[in-house]
GUNUMI-269685 format. One record per residue (C-alpha): residue number from 1; residue in three letters; x, y, z. Coordinates in Angstrom, 3 decimals. Example, Ala and Ser with C-alpha at 12.3 -4.5 7.8 and 13.67 -1.06 7.14 Angstrom:
<vexkes>
+--------+-------+----------+----------+----------+
! midren ! vexza !       xx !       yy !       zz !
+--------+-------+----------+----------+----------+
!      1 !   Ala !   12.300 !   -4.500 !    7.800 !
!      2 !   Ser !   13.670 !   -1.060 !    7.140 !
+--------+-------+----------+----------+----------+
</vexkes>
This chain:
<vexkes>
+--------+-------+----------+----------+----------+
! midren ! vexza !       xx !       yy !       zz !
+--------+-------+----------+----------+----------+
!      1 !   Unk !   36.763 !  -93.146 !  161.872 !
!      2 !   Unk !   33.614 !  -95.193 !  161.989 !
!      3 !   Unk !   30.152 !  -93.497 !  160.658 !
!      4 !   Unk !   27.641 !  -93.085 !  163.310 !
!      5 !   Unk !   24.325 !  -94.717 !  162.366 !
!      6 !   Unk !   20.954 !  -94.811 !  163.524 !
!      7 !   Unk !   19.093 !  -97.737 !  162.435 !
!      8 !   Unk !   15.015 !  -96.835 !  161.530 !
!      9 !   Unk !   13.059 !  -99.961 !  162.360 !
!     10 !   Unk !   13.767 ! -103.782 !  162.849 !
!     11 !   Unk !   12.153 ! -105.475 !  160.846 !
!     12 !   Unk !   12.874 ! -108.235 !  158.310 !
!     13 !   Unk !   15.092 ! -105.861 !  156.113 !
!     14 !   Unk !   16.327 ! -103.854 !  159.215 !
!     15 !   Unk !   17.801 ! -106.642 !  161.256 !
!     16 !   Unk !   20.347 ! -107.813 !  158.164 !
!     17 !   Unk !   21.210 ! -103.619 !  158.024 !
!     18 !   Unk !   22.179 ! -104.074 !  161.918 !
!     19 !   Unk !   24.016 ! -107.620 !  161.686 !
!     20 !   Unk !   25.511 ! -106.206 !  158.401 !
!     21 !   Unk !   26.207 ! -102.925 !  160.329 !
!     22 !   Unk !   27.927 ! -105.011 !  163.495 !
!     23 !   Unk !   30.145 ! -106.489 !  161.570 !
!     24 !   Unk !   32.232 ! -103.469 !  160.239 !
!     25 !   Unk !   35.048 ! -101.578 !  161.825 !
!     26 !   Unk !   33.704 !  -98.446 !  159.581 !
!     27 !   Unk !   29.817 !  -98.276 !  160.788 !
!     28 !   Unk !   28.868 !  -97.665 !  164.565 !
!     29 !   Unk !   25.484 !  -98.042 !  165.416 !
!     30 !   Unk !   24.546 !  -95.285 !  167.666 !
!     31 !   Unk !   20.556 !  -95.294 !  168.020 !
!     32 !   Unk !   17.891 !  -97.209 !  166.292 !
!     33 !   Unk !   14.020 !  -96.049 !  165.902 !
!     34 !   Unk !   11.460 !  -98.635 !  167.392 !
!     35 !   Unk !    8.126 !  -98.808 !  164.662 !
!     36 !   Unk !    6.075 ! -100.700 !  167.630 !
!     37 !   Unk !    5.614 !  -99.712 !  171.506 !
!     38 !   Unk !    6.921 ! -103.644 !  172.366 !
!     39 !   Unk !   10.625 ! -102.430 !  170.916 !
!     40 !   Unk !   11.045 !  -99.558 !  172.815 !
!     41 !   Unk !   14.072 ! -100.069 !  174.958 !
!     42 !   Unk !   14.958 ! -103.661 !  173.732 !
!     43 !   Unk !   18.659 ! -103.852 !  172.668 !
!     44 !   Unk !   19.257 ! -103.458 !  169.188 !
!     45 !   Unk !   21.020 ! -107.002 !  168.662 !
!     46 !   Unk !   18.671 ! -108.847 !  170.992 !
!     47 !   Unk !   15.833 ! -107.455 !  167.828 !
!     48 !   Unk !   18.190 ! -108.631 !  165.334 !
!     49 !   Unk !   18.510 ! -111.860 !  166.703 !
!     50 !   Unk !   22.312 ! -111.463 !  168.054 !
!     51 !   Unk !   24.060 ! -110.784 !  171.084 !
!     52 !   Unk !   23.170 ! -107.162 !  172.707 !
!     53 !   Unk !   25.578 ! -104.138 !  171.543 !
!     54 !   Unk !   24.507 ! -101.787 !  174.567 !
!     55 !   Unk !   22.227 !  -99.754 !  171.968 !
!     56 !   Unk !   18.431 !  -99.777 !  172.790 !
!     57 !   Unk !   16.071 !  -98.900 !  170.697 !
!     58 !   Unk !   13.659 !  -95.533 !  171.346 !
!     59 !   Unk !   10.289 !  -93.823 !  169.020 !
!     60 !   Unk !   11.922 !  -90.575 !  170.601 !
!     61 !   Unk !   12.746 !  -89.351 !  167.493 !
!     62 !   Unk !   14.103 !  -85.856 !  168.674 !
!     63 !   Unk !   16.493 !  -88.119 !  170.830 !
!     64 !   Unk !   17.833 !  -89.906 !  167.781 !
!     65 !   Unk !   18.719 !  -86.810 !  166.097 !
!     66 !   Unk !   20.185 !  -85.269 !  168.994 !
!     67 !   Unk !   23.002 !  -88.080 !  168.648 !
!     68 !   Unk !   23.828 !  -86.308 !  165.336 !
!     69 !   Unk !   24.433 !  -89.377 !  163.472 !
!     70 !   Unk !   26.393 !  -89.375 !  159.802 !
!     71 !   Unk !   23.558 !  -91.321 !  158.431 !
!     72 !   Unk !   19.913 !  -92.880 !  159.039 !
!     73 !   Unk !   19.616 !  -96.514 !  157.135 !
!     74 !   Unk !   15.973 !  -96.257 !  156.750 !
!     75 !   Unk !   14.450 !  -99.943 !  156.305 !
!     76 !   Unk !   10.561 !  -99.054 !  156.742 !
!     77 !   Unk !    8.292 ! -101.396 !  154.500 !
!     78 !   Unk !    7.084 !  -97.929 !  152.546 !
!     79 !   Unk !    8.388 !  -94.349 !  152.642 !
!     80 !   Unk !    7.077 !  -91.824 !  155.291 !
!     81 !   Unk !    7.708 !  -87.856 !  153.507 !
!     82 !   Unk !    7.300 !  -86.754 !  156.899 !
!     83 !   Unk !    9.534 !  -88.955 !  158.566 !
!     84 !   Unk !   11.979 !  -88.570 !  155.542 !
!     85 !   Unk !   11.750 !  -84.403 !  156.066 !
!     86 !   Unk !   12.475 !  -84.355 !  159.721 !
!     87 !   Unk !   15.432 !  -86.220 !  159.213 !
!     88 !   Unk !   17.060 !  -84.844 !  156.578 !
!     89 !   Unk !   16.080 !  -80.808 !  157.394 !
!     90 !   Unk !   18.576 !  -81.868 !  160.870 !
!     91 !   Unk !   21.296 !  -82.848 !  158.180 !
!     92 !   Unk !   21.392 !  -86.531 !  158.679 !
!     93 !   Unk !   22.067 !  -88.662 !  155.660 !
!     94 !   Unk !   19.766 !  -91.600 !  154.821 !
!     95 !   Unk !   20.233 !  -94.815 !  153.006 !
!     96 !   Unk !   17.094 !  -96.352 !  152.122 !
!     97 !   Unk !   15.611 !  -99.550 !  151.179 !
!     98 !   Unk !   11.623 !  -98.664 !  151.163 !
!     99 !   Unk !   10.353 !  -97.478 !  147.408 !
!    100 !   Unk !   12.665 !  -94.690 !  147.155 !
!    101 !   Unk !   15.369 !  -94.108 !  143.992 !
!    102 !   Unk !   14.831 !  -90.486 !  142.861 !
!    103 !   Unk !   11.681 !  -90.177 !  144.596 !
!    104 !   Unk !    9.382 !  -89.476 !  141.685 !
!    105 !   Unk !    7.048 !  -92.037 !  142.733 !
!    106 !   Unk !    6.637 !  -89.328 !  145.721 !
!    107 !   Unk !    4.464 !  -87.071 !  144.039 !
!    108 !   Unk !    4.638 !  -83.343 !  145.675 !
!    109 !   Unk !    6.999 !  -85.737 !  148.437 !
!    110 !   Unk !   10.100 !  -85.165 !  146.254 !
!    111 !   Unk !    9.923 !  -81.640 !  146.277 !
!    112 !   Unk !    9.784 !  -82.064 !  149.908 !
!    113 !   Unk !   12.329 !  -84.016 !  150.403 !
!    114 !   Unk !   14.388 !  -82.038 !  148.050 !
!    115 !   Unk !   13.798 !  -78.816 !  150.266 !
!    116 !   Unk !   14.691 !  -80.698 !  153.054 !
!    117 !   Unk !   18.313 !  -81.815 !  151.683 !
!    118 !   Unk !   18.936 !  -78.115 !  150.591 !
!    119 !   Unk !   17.947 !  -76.881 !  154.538 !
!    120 !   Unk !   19.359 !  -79.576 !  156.190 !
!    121 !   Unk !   22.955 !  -79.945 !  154.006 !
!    122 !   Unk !   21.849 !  -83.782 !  153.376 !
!    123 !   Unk !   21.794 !  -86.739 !  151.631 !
!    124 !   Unk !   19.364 !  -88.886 !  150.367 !
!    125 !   Unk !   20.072 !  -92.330 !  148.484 !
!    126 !   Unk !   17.474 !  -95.191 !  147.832 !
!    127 !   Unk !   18.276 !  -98.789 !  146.845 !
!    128 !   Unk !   17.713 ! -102.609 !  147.283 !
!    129 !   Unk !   18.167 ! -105.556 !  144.666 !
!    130 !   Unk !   15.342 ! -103.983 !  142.944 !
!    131 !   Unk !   14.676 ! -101.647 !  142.079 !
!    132 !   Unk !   18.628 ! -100.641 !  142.851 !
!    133 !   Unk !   21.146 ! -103.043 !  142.462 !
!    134 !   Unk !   19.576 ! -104.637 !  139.143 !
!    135 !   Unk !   19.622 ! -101.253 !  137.876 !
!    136 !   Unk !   22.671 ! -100.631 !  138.290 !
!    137 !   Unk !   23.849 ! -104.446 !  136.515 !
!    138 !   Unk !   21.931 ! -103.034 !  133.643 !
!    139 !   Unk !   24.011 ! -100.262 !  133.632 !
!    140 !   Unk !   27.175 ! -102.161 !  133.677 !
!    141 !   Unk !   26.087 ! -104.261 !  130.752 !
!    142 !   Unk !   26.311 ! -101.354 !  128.519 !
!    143 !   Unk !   29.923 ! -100.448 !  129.475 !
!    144 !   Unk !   31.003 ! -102.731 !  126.216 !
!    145 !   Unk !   28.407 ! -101.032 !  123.658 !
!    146 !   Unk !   29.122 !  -98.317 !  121.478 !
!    147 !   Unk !   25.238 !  -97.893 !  120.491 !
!    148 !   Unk !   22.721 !  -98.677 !  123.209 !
!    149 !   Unk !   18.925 !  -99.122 !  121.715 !
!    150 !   Unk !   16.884 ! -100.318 !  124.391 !
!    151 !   Unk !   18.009 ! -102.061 !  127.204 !
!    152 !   Unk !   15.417 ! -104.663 !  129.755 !
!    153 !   Unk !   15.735 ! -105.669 !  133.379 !
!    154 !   Unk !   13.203 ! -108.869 !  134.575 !
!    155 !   Unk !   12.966 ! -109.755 !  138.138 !
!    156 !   Unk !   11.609 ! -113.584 !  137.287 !
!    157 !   Unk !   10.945 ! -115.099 !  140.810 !
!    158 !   Unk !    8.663 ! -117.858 !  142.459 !
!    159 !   Unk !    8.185 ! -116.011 !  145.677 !
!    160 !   Unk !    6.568 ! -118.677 !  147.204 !
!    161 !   Unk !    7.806 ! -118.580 !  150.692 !
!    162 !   Unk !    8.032 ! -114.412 !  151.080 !
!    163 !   Unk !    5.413 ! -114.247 !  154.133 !
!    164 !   Unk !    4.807 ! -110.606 !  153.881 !
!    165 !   Unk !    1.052 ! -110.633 !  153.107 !
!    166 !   Unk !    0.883 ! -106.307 !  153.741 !
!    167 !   Unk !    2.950 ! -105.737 !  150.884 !
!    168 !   Unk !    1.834 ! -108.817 !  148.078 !
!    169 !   Unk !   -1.645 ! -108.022 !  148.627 !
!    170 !   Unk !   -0.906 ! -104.679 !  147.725 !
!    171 !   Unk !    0.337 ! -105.660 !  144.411 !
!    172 !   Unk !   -2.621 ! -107.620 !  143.468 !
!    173 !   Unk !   -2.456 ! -110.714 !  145.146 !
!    174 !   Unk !   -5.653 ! -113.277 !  146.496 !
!    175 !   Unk !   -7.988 ! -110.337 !  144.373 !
!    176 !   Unk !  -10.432 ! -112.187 !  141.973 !
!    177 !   Unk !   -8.724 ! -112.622 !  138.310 !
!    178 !   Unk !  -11.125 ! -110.148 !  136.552 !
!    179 !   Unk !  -10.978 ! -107.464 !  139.612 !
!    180 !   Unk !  -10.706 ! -104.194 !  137.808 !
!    181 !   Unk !   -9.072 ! -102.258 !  140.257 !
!    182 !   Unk !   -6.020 ! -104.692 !  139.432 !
!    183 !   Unk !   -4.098 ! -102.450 !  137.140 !
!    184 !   Unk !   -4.254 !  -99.091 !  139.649 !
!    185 !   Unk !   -3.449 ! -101.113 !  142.835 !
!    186 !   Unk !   -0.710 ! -103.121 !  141.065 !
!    187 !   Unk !    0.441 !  -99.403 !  139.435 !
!    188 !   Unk !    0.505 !  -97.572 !  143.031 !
!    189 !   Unk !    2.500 ! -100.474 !  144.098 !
!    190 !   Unk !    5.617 ! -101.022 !  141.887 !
!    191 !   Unk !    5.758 !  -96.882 !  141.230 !
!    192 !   Unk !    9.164 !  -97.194 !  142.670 !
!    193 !   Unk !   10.241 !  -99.012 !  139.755 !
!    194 !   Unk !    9.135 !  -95.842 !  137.428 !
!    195 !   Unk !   11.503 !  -94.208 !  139.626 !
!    196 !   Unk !   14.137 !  -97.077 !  138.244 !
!    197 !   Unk !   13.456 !  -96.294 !  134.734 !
!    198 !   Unk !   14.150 !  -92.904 !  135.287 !
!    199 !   Unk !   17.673 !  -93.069 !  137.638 !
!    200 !   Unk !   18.563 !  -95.379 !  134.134 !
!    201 !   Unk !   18.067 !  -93.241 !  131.267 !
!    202 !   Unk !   19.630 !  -89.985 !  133.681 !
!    203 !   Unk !   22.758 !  -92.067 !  133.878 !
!    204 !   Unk !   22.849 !  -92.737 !  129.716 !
!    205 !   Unk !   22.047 !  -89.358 !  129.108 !
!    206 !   Unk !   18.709 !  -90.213 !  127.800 !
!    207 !   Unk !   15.462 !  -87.534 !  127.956 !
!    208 !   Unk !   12.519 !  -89.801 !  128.022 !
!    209 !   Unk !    9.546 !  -88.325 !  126.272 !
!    210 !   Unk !    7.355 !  -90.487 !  129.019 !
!    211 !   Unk !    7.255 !  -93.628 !  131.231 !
!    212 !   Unk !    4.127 !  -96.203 !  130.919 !
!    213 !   Unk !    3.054 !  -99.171 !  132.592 !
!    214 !   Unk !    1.525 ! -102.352 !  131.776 !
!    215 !   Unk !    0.273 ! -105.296 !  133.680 !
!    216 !   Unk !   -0.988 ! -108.615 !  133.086 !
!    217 !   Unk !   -2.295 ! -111.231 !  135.707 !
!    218 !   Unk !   -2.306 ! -115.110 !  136.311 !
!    219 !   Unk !   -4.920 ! -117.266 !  138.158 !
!    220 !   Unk !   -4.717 ! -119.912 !  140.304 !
!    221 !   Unk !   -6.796 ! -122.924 !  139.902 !
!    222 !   Unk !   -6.603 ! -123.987 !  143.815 !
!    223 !   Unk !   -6.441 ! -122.418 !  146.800 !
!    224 !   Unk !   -2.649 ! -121.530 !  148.202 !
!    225 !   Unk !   -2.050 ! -121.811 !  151.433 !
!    226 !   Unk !    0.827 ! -119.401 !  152.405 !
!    227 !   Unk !    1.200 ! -119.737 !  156.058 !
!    228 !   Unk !    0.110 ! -116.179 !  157.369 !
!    229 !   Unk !   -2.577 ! -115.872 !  154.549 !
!    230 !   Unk !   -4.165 ! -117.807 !  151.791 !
!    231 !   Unk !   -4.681 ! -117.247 !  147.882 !
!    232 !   Unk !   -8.232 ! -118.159 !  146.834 !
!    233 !   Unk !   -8.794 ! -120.578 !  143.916 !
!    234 !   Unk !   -9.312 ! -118.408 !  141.154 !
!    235 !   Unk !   -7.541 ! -115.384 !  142.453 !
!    236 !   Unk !   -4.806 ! -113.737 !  141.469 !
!    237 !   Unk !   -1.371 ! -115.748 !  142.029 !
!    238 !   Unk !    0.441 ! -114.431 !  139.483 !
!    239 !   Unk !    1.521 ! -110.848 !  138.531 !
!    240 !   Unk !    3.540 ! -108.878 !  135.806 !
!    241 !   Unk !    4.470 ! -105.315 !  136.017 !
!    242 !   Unk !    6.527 ! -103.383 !  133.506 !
!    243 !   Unk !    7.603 !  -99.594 !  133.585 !
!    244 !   Unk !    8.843 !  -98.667 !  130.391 !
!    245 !   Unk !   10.954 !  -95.148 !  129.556 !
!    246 !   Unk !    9.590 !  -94.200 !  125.852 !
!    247 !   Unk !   11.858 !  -92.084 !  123.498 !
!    248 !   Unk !   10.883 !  -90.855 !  119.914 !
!    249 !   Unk !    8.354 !  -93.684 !  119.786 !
!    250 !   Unk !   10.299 !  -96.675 !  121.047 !
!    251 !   Unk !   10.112 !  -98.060 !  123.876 !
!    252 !   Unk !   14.144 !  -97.818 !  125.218 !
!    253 !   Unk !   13.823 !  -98.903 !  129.038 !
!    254 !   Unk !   11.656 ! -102.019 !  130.261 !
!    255 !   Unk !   11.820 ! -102.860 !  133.674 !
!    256 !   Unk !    9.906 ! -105.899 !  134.076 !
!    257 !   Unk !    8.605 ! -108.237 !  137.184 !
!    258 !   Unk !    7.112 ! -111.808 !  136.933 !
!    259 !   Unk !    6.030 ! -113.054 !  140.310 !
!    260 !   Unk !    4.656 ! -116.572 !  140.963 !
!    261 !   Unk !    2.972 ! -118.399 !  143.346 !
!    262 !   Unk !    2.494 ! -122.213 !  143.524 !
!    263 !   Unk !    2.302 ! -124.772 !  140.779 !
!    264 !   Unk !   -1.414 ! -123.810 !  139.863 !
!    265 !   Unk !   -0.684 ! -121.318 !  137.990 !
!    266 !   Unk !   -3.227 ! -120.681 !  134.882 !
!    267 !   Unk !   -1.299 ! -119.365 !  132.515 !
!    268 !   Unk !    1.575 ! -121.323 !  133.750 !
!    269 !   Unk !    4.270 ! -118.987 !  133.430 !
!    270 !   Unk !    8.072 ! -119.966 !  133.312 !
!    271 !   Unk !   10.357 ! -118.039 !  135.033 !
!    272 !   Unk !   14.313 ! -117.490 !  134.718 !
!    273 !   Unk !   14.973 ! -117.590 !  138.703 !
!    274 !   Unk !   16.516 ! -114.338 !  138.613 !
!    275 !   Unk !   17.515 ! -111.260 !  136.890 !
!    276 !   Unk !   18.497 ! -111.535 !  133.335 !
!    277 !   Unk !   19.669 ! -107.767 !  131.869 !
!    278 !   Unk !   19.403 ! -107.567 !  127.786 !
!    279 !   Unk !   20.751 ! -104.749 !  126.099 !
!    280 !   Unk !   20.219 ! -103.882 !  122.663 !
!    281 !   Unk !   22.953 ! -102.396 !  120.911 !
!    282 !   Unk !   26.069 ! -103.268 !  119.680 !
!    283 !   Unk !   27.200 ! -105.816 !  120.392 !
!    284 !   Unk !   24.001 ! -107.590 !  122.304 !
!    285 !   Unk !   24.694 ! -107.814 !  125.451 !
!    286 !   Unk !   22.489 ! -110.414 !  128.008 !
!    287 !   Unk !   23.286 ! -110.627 !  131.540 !
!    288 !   Unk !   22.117 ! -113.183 !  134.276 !
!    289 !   Unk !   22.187 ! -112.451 !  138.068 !
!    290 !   Unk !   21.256 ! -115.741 !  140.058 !
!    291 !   Unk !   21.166 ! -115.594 !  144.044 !
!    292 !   Unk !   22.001 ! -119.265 !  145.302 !
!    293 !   Unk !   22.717 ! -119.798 !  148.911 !
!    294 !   Unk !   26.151 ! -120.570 !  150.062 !
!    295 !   Unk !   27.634 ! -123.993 !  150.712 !
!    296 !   Unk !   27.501 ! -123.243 !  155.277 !
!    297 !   Unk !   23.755 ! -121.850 !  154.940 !
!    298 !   Unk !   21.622 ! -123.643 !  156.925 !
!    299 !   Unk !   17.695 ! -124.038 !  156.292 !
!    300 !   Unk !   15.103 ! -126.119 !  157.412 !
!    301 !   Unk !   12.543 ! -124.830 !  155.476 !
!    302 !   Unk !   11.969 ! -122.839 !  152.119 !
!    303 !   Unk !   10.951 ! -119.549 !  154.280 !
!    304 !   Unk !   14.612 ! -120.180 !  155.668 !
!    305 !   Unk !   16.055 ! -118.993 !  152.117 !
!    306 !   Unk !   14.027 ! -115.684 !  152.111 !
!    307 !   Unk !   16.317 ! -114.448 !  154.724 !
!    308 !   Unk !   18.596 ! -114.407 !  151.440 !
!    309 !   Unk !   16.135 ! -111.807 !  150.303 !
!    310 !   Unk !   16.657 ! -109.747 !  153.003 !
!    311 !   Unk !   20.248 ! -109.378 !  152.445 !
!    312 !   Unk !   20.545 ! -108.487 !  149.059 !
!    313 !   Unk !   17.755 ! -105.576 !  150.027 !
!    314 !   Unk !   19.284 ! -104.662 !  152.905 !
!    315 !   Unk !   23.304 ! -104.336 !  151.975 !
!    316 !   Unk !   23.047 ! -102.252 !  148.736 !
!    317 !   Unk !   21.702 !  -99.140 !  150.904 !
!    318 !   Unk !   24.349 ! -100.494 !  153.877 !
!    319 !   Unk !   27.563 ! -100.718 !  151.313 !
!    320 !   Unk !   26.721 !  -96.841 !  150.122 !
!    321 !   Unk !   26.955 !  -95.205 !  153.484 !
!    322 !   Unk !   30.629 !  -93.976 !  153.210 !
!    323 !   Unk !   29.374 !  -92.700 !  149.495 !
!    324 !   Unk !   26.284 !  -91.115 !  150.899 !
!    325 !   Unk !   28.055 !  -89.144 !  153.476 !
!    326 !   Unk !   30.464 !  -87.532 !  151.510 !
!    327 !   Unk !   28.478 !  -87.185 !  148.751 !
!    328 !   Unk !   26.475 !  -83.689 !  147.157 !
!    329 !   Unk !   23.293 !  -82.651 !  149.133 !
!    330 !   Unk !   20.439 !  -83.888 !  147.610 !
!    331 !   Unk !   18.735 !  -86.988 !  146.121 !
!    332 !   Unk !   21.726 !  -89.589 !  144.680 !
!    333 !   Unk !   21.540 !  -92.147 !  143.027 !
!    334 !   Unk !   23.866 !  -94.506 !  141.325 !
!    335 !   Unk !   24.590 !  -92.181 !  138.360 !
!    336 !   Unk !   26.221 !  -90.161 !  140.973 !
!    337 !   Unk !   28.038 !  -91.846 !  143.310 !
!    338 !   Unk !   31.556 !  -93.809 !  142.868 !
!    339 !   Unk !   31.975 !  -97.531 !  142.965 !
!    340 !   Unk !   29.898 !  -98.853 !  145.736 !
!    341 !   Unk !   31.028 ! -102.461 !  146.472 !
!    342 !   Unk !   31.059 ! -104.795 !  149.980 !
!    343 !   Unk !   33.549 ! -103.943 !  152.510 !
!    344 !   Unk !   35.308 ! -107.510 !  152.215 !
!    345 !   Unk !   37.927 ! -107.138 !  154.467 !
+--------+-------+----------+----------+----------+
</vexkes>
């Protein structure tokens, strides 16, 4: 039997969900949710860039709903509470890719959303590479300790070639070095990965006694021009964010992000290309994710690659779906569900 899914929006992260969806015997794409008026009834491959399927694509959300889909994979660029609500209270499942992971980050949202499952009989389960999938390496990594002290994630990247000016500039990015609104906008913007710290010490059976941030900020000395935007000399090209889980006075969980821009960086910060997991413990334990393309990808430029990106956000929430649906109502999260790996074959 093949899940019925509705896809919510097409965009950059949506259209690997529906090529990723295409190709399995187990999903069926049965409806998809059009963001802007120029989607509505377009075929759902033609927005992916494939071949049609015979699904077009509707903002008729009552429609959608009336297909009674198994599950919603809900690629938005940020979570909509309302949106989220109407969904789940009609006892649709949803995989999700936009800041979600226990939906702290929310506010009075969760408890929303949390209603909402209870009504509607639901599911709701939020991931991505990260905060999501790295979380759940981290996790892994302490499967060979006997004593776990404090374990780190870092997200090290150069994200050069990530055109997505609506979301970087919300971190931070192109403001003036000594802006001091940095901190809160940079704060409102990686709250998700709060969420992270918290799925992580839930699934080691940790209470934290509170999660902090902390940011820092690097400068670039000439003007970077990005394609759809452009970084300012002397504006903000370089950001770190960490959310840390505190317990008894040390700090147990860092989740950490270094983005770069350019090679004008001042200071000029290295990076590991990756995710590297340390655990504290015993033994040590240091773990190094690296995302290389493989040897039949084809790119002509460096914005090529980010389609990479895309993937890895996209198929965490895609691989789940089986998991979601038969899981609890409620929020999931990894510390909850069984093994979710790709369908391979």
């Amino acid at each position: 039997m093949a899940y019925r899914v509705v896809q919510w929006t097409t965009g950059n992260v949506g259209r690997r969900s529906v090529i990723a969806a295409i190709g399995r015997d187990d999903l069926e794409i049965v409806g998809a949710y059009a963001w802007g008026p120029e989607k509505v009834g377009v075929d759902v491959g033609v927005l992916a860039g494939v071949d049609p399927i015979g699904v077009t694509a509707t903002n008729d959300v009552a429609a959608l709903l009336d297909l009674r889909p198994d599950c919603v994979v809900y690629n938005p660029l940020w979570p909509d509470v309302d949106e989220l609500v109407t969904i789940l209270s009609a006892g649709v499942n949803v995989v999700a890719t936009a800041g979600f992971i226990t939906g702290h980050a929310l506010g009075e949202g969760r408890d929303r959303i949390l209603a909402a499952c209870a009504s509607g009989g639901s599911t709701i389960f939020g991931s991505g590479m990260n905060p999501g999938f790295a979380n759940l390496v981290g996790l892994v990594s302490t499967g060979i300790c006997d004593r776990v002290d404090a374990i780190s994630v870092l997200e090290s990247v150069d994200s050069t070639g990530y055109d997505s000016p609506e979301t970087e500039m919300s971190v931070g990015y192109a403001r003036p070095i000594d802006d001091p609104a940095l901190p809160e906008m940079t704060q409102a913007a990686t709250a998700v990965f709060g969420d992270g710290v918290r799925m992580m010490a839930d699934a080691l059976h940790v209470d934290l006694d509170e999660v902090r941030f902390e940011a820092a900020y690097a400068r670039t000395t000439h003007a970077l021009d990005l394609g759809s935007w452009t970084i300012p000399a002397e504006c903000v090209a370089g950001v770190e964010a960490s959310w840390q889980g505190w317990k008894d006075g040390v700090k147990f969980i860092d989740l950490r992000v270094r983005w770069r821009k350019g090679r004008t960086l001042d200071p000029d910060w290295p990076l590991e290309h990756g995710y590297v997991v340390e655990v504290e413990g015993r033994p040590n334990v240091r773990t190094k994710v690296e995302i290389t393309p493989p040897a039949d990808f084809v790119a002509t430029s460096f914005a090529d690659y980010m389609v990479l990106g895309m993937i890895i956000t996209a198929m965490p929430a895609v691989d789940a779906i089986p998991a979601v649906v038969a899981a609890s109502p409620g929020i999931a999260t990894y510390a909850d569900l069984p093994l979710v790996a790709a369908r391979a074959g």
